[in-house]
N, C-alpha and C positions, 0 to 999 in steps of 0.2 A: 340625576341623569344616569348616573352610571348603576344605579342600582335597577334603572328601566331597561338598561343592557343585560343585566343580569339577567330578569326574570324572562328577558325574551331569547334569552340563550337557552334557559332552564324548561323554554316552552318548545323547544324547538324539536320537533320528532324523531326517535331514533335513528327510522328509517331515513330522514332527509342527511343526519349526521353523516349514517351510514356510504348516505353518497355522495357529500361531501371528502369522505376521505379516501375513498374509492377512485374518486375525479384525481386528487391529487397525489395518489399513487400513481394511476396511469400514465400522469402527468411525469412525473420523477422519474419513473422506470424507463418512458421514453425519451427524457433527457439524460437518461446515464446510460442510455445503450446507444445511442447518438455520440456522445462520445467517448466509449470506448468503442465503435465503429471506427468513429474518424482516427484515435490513438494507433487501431491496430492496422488501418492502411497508410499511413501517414506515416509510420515505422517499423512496417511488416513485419506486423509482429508473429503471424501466425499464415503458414502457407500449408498448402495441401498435402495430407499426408502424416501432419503434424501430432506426435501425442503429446498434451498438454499437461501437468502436472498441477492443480492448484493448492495452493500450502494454503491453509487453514490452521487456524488458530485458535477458532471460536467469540473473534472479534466481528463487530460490524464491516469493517474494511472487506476483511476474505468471506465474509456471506455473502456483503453485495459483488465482490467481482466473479466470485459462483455461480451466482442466481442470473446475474445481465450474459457472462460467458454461454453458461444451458439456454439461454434465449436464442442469444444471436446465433448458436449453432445451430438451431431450426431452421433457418434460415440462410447462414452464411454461404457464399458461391462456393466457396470448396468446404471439401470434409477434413474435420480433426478430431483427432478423439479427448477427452475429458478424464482427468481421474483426479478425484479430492485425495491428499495426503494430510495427516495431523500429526504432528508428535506431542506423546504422551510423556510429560518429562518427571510425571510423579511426583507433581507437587502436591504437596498434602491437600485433603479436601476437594481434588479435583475431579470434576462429576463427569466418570467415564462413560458414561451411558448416554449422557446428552449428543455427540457430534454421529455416535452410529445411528443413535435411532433416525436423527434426523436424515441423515445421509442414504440409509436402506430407504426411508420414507421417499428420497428424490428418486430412485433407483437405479441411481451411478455407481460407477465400479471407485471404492473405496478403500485407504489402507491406514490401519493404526498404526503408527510405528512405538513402541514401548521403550525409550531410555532413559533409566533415573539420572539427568544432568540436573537435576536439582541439589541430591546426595555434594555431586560435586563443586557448584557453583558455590554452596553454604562454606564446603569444608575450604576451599580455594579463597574466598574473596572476604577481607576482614569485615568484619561487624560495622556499619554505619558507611560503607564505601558502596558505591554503583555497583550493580550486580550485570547490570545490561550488557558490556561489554563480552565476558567469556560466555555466559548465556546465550549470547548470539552469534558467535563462533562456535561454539560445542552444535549449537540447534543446524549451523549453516553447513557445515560438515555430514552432519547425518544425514542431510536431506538432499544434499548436494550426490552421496555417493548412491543413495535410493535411486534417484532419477536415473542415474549411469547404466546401474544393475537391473533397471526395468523397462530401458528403452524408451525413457523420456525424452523429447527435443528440445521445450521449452518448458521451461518450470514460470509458472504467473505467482507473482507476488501481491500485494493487496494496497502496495502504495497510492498514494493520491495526491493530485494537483499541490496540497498542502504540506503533505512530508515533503516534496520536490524543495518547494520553497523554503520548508521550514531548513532543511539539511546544504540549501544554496547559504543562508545567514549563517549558519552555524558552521559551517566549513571560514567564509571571509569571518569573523569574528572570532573564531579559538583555532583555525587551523591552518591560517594565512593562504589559504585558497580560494578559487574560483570556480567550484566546481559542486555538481550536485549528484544526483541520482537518474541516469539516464535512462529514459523508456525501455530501453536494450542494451543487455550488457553482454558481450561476451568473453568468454576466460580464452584467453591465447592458447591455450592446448586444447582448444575443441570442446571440452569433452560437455561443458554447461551453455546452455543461452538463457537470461534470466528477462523476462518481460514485465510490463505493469501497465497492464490495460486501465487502470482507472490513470493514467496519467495527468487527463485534461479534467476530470470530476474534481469537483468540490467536497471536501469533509463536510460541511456543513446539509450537502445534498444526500451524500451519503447516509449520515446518523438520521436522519430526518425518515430515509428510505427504511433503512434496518428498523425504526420501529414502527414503520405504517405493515410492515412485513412480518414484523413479531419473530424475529428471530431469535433462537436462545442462545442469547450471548454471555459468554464462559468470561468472565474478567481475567486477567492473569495480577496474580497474587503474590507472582515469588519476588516482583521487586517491594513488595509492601508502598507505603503511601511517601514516594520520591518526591515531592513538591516541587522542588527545585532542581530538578535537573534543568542543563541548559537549555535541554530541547521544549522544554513548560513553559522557560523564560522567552523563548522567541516564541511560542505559539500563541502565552497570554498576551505578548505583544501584536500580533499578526491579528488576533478578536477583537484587540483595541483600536487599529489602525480600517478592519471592516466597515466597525461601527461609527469612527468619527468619519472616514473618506471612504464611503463605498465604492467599488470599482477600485481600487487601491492592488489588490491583490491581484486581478484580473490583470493590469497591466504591468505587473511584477512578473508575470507568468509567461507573459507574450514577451517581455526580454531576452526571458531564457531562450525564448525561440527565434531570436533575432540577433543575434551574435554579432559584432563586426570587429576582428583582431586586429585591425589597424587604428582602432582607435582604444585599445587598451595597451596596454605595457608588457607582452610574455614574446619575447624575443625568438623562443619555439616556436611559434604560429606564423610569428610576419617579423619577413626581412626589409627593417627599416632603412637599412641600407638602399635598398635594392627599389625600395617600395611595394612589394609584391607577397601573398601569402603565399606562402610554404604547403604544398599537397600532404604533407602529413608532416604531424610534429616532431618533436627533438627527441619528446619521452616515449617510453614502450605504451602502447595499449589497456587501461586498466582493466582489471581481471575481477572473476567476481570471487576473489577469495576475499577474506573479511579485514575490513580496516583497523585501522588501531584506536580512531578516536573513537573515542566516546560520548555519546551528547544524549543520552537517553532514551527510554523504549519508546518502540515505535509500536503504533497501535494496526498491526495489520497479523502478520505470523505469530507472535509479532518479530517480525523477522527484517 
């Protein structure tokens, strides 16, 4: 039997392949522009006027919020401008030719930025410890002060449905919080707004997209092969949990967007005295300067 699947796989015409996978690009592309649509009305993300900054990395994550962003701008009711940003952090081996050609090839206004924080991260951070932590402060700094000095508004990041959740476990589990990565962040002094149009996408739709797209995607190499960071451990958990109870994640996701502080425990939110929620909390606003925990790279800036 299965070897009759084979050979009629094996018979099947390039051409029909061809449009086979054609259908399910169309397919992908119009459900990852559906929701980053609905993302970036749903948490304006992006109003008229807007120059937009997308960090690039040369992961799958920031190609696809590139590629559906240059869409939907054909199209969107108002205008904002587009410009891809990369830093170049001079890790050894790192193919600098790849993210311009491709980028001249779209014909967006693009900027390399050149800083060896690699130089740094090796001589700073000992032998066999997480590197991702000052890496991602050094990278968030440089690109943070870019955006200031070039008239940025919002800078898009590459996150997805899945970092949201993966960094919602990861906080309750090593960082005694409840709290994750919001579609929109702003820094109290103005001077940043950080957005994440793939918020409601799935990684799984995404990777799937990046290679029906063939995009050339640049690994990042300087943490070497971390197996075990914490963030690998919730995520190999998060493909096991797919796999045995599909729809599992889907309604992990809809939590985060259904809050109700009267039925958890943070005294900041709702006075149980009183019975009543509180119009703003206890604590200050978080900011998007960089945290302290550390839970492992994130596959987007990877930022």
């Amino acid at each position: 039997m299965s070897e009759a699947i084979t050979a009629n796989a094996e018979t099947v015409p390039a051409s029909e392949a061809e449009r086979r996978q054609k259908l399910e690009l169309n397919k992908l592309q119009k459900r990852l522009r559906r929701e980053m649509g609905q993302a970036i009305a749903d948490f304006s993300m992006i109003e008229a006027g807007d120059k937009v900054m997308c960090c690039l990395s040369g992961g799958k994550d920031s190609y696809a919020m590139l590629d559906i962003l240059l869409n939907l701008q054909k199209s969107a009711p108002v205008r904002f401008e587009l410009i891809a940003v990369n830093l170049d952090q001079k890790q050894p081996g790192f193919p600098e030719e790849v993210l311009p050609e491709y980028l001249s090839a779209l014909g967006i206004e693009y900027h390399i930025i050149e800083k060896d924080t690699y130089s740094i991260v090796k001589e700073k951070v000992p032998e066999g410890k997480t590197t991702c932590g000052l890496c991602s402060r050094l990278r968030r700094g440089i690109l943070y002060n870019f955006a200031e000095e070039h008239g940025v508004t919002k800078i898009a990041l590459g996150h997805h449905r899945d970092d949201l959740l993966e960094t919602l476990f990861l906080n309750m589990f090593y960082g005694g919080k409840l709290k994750s990565m919001p579609p929109v962040l702003h820094s109290d002094d103005g001077r940043n707004t950080v957005i994440r149009p793939l918020a409601y996408s799935r990684e799984k739709d995404i990777a799937r997209y990046a290679r029906l797209r063939e995009f050339p995607i640049i690994p990042c190499n300087l943490c070497g092969s971390q197996e075990n960071l914490q963030r690998q451990v919730i995520k190999d958990m998060f493909q096991s949990w797919d796999k045995q109870h599909p729809g599992r994640l889907e309604t992990m996701f809809r939590a985060m967007c259904n809050v109700e502080p009267s039925h958890l425990a943070d005294a900041a939110l709702y006075d149980f005295r009183e019975g009543t929620r509180y119009s703003t909390g206890a604590r200050n606003v978080e900011t998007v300067e960089p945290q302290t925990q550390d839970f492992g790279r994130l596959d987007v800036l990877n930022i």
